[in-house]
N, C-alpha and C positions, 0 to 999 in steps of 0.2 A: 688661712680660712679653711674650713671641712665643713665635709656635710655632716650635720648634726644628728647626730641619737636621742636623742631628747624625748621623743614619741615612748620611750621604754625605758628611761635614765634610771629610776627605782622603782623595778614593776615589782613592790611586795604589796598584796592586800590580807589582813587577818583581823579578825573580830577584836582584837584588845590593842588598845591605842594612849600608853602613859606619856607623857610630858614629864622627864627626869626635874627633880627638883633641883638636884646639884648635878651638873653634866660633870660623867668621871674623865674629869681634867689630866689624874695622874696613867689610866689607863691609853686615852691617845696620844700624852708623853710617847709612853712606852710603845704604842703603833708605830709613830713615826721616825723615835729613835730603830726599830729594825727596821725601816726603810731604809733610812741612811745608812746606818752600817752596813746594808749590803749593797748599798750602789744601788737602788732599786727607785728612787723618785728624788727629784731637787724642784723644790718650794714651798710655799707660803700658805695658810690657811686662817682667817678670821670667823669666828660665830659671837653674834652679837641675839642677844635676849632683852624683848620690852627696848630697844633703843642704845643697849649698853655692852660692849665688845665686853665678852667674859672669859673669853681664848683666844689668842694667837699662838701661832707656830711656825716656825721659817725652820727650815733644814737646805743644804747643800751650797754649791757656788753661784754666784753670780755671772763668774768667771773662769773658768776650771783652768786656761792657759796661766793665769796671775794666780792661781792657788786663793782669789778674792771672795772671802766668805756671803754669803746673803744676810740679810738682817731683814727686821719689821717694814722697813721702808726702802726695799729693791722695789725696782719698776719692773713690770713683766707685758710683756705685748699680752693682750686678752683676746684677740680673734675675736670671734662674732657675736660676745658679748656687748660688742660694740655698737652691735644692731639695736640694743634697745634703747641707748642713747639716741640713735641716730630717729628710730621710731617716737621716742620723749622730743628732741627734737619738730617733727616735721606736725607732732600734733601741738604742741606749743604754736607753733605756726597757725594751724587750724584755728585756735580758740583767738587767735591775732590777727582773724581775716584775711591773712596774707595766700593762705591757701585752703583749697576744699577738698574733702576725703574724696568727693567723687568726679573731681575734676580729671579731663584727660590729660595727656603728658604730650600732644601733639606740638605743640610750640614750644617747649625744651627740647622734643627729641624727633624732628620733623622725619629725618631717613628712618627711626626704627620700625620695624614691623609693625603693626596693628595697634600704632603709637594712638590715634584718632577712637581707637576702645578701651585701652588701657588705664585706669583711673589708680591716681597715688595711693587709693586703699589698698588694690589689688597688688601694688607693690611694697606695701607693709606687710601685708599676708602671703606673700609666694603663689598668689593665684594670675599674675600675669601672662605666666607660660615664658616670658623674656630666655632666654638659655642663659645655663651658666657658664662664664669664658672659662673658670674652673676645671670644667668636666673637660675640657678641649684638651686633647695627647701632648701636644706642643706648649703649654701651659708652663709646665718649669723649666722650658727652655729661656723663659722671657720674663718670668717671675720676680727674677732682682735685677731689674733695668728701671728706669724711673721711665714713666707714660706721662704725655698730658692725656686734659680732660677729650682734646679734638680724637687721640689717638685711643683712648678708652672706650670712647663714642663706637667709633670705628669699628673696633673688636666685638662690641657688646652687637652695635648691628648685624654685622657679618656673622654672628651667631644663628642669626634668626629666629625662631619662636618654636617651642618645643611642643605647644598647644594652644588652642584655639582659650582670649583670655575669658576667668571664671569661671571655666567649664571642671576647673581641676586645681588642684595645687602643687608644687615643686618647689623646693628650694632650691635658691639662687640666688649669690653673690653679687649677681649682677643688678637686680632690683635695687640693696641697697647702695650701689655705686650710683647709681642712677638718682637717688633718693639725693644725697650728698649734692651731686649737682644741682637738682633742682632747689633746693639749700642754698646752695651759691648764686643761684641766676635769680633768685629772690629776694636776698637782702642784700644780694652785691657785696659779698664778707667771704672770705675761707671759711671752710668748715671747723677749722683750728679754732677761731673765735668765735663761733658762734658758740660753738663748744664748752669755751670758756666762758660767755659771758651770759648765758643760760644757764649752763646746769655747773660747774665744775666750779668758778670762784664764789656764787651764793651758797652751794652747800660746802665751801672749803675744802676743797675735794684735791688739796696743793701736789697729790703723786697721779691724777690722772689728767693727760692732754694726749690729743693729737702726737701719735710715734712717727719719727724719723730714722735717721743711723743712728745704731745703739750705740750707745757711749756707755762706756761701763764706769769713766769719772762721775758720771752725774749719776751712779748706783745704777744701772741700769742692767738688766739682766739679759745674757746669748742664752741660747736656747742650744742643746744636745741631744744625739740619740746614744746611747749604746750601743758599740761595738768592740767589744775586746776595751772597754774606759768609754770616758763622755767624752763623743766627737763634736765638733763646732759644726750645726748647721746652718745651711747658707741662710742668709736675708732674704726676707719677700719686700720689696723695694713698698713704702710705707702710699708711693703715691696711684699704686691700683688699688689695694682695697677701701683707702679712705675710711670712710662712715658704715661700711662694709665688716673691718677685721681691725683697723687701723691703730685702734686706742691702747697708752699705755697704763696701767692703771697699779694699784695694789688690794689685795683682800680687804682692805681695813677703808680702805676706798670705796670698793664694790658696797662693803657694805651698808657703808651709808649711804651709797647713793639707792640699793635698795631700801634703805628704810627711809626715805625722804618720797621717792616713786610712790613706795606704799603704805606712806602716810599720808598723802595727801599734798604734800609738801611742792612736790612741778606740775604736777595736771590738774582740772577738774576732774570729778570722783565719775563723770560720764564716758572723760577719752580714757581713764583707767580703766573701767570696766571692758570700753572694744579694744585695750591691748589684749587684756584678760582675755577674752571670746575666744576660744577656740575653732575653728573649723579646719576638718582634714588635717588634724594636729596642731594647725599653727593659729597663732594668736598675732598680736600686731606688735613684735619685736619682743616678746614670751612665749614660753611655753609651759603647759600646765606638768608639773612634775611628780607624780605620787610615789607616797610612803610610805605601806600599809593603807591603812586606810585615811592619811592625811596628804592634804593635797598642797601643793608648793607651786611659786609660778618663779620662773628665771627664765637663763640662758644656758648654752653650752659655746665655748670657742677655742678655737686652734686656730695656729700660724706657725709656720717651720714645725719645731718640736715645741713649740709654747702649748698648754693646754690650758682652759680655764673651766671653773661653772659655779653659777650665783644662785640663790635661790632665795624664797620670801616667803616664809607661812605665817596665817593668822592665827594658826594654833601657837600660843604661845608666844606670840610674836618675835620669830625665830627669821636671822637672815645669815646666810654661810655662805663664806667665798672662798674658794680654793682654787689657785695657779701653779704651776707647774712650767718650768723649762727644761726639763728633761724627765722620762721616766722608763723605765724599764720593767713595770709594772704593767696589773690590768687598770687605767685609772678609775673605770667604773668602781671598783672595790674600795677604793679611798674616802669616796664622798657617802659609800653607802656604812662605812664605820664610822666617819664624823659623825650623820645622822644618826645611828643606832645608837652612841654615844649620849647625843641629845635629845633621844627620844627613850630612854631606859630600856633600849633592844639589844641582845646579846650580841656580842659578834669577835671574833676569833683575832688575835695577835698573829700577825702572818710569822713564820719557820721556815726558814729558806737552807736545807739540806744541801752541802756541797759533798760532791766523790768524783774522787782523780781518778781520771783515763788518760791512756795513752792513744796516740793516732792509731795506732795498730788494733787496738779494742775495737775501735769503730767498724771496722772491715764488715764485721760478722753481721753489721744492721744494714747495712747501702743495697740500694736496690727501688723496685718500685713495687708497690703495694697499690694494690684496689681490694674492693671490699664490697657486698652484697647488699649490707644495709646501705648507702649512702653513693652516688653515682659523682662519687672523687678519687683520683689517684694521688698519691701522695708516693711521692720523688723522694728517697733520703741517698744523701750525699754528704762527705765530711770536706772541711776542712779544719788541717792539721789534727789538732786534738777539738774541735769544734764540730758538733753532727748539728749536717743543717736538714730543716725535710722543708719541701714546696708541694703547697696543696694545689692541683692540676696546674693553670693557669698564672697564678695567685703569685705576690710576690716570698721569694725562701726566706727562712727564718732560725735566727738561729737559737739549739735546744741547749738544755743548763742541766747537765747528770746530777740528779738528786741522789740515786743508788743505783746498786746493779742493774743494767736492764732497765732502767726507768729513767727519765729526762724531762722536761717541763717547758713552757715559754711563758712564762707566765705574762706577759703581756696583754694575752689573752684567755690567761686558765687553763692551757690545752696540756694534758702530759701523754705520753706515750709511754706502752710499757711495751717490750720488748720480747718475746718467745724466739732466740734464735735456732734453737734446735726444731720450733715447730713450720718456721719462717713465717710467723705472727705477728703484728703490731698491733695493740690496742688503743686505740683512741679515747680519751677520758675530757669530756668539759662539759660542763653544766649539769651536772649527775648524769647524763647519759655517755654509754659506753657504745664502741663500733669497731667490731674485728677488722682488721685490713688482713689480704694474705700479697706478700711475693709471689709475685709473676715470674 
């Protein structure tokens, strides 16, 4: 589960807005084949136009230990894309008198904080204040252990309330864990099956349910980071996030299940609409995603190294899903070439420049650096033949020599270019530039 970007996922706006009549299919070939050949993302991608998948693309392993390729039908954990199921869900309920948007949550959750003000909308929206157990230090110390519900309770109370509810919004994992249960204490069902027999067996939706231990027999996709190759990372045990992060699904999944959401197809067109609502960014298990000047509504989700994000416009009637279990990439930049792709917007085939250094090259950059414009130090430190730099606090990171004196992370766009004779570092991301000098 992460906290979400979504508030800024495609902040372009400009006066001219085309809908590509033929989205250049052979051009994002060619994007995602340099992805792959350089170790830089593994997974899946579906866009579907007017109701009908017109692309998929799968790249990397499922498995990196078995050498186990992915295909069209890998299962990928989707993180908190799962929240809008979970949100589809709990208003299904609504429109089934089982439950009320503005009803309190005091009789499912008697010990929580300001359980007696707290109403289930507020826990659609992130305006309950509830804390996220997430945000808590000790968090992935306890992340791959299975929890019951009495012992999630627990954690989620003992968090306490991070503000007074309605006054504000925050997102938090914990709402929809909470959500999930009051799910369960309602129709006396796992969320497993509600799941199924709601939303996922009427739109046939056979590669999304409720995730467990991954099994990579049943095509199931581990998740990696880069370091020096794709490393295995650990599991987030499937029974804290639930209805939270929990779901496994595939692009081709996602996207039907957004064209069914936003056809009409599981809600009335009224609970659609207060998903849609936005307030203080958030909508009720969406978010509003712009594109230029067209607007899109989804999600964004993570879990280990899983990444996902779905999206929905009625321009065109365009829905795109894209997962990832591993990337060494900025992911932002992925979905915003898919979209430029299908919206006849320009957009650049990444070039990934490699130049051999020795350990001993590196000597000449180590040191710490502050800088005038910007109130960060940044730490560089090698190892071996690897320069790594940490920005103050922040966790290090390691830089990829593109050329002399220049290095990249691209994870997040950032490069440095080096002045050792002037004992300079320049900082480059987002078009803007910031001199650091050695201390």
């Amino acid at each position: 589960m992460i906290k979400n970007y979504l508030a800024c996922l495609f902040g372009f706006f400009v006066s001219s807005f085309v809908l590509a009549q033929e989205i250049d299919t052979r051009k994002l070939d060619l994007y995602f084949k340099s992805l792959e050949d350089n170790n830089k993302f593994m997974g899946s991608v579906a866009i579907s136009q007017n109701g009908k998948i017109v692309y998929t693309k799968t790249i990397g392993l499922a498995a990196v230990e078995n050498n186990l390729k992915a295909n069209e039908n890998s299962k990928y954990r989707i993180g908190s894309i799962s929240k809008t199921f979970t949100a589809v869900l709990i208003l299904k309920a609504v429109e089934n008198k089982k439950l009320a948007l503005d009803q309190t949550i005091e009789k499912f959750f008697p010990t929580l904080a300001n359980a007696n003000r707290i109403t289930i909308k507020q826990l659609l929206g992130h305006r309950s204040g509830v804390h996220d157990f997430t945000d808590d230090e000790d968090y992935e110390t306890w992340n791959t252990k299975a929890r019951t519900e009495k012992e999630m309770v627990a954690v989620i109370t003992k968090g306490g309330s991070d503000f007074e509810p309605d006054t504000e919004a925050a997102y938090s994992n914990s709402n929809y864990v909470l959500l999930t249960y009051i799910l369960e204490k309602t129709f006396k069902k796992p969320y497993a099956e509600l799941l199924t027999s709601d939303i996922t067996k009427p739109l046939g939706l056979t590669n999304t349910y409720l995730g467990g231990k991954i099994n990579t027999a049943k095509n199931e996709c581990r998740s990696y980071r880069f370091e020096a190759g794709w490393q295995a990372e650990p599991e987030t045990d499937i029974s804290i996030p639930l209805g939270a992060g929990g779901i496994v699904s595939t692009p081709t999944d996602l996207v039907k299940f957004s064209n069914a959401l936003f056809g009409g197809k599981l809600l009335k067109a009224e609970n659609l609409e207060l998903m849609k609502t936005v307030k203080d960014n958030y909508g009720l298990g969406l978010f509003k995603i712009p594109f230029y000047e067209n607007i899109s509504y989804g999600h964004r989700g993570g879990i280990g190294k899983f990444t996902a994000v779905f999206s929905h416009s009625s321009e065109g009637n365009i829905a795109i899903a894209l997962i990832s279990n591993g990337s060494n990439y900025n992911n932002n930049e992925i979905p915003l070439a898919i979209l430029s792709a299908v919206y006849n917007k320009p957009f650049e085939l990444p070039v990934f420049k490699t130049y051999a250094v020795r350990s001993e090259d590196l000597d000449q950059y180590l040191g710490a650096y502050a800088s005038s414009q910007i109130p960060v130090k940044i730490t560089i430190s090698k190892d071996n033949k690897t320069l790594i730099a940490q920005p103050g606090e922040q966790s290090p990171y390691p830089l990829e020599a593109t050329e002399k004196d220049k290095f990249k992370y691209y994870k997040t766009g950032i490069a440095l270019e080096f002045n050792p004779a002037e004992n300079t570092v320049i900082l480059k991301q987002g078009g803007k530039e910031f001199v650091f000098t050695k201390a």
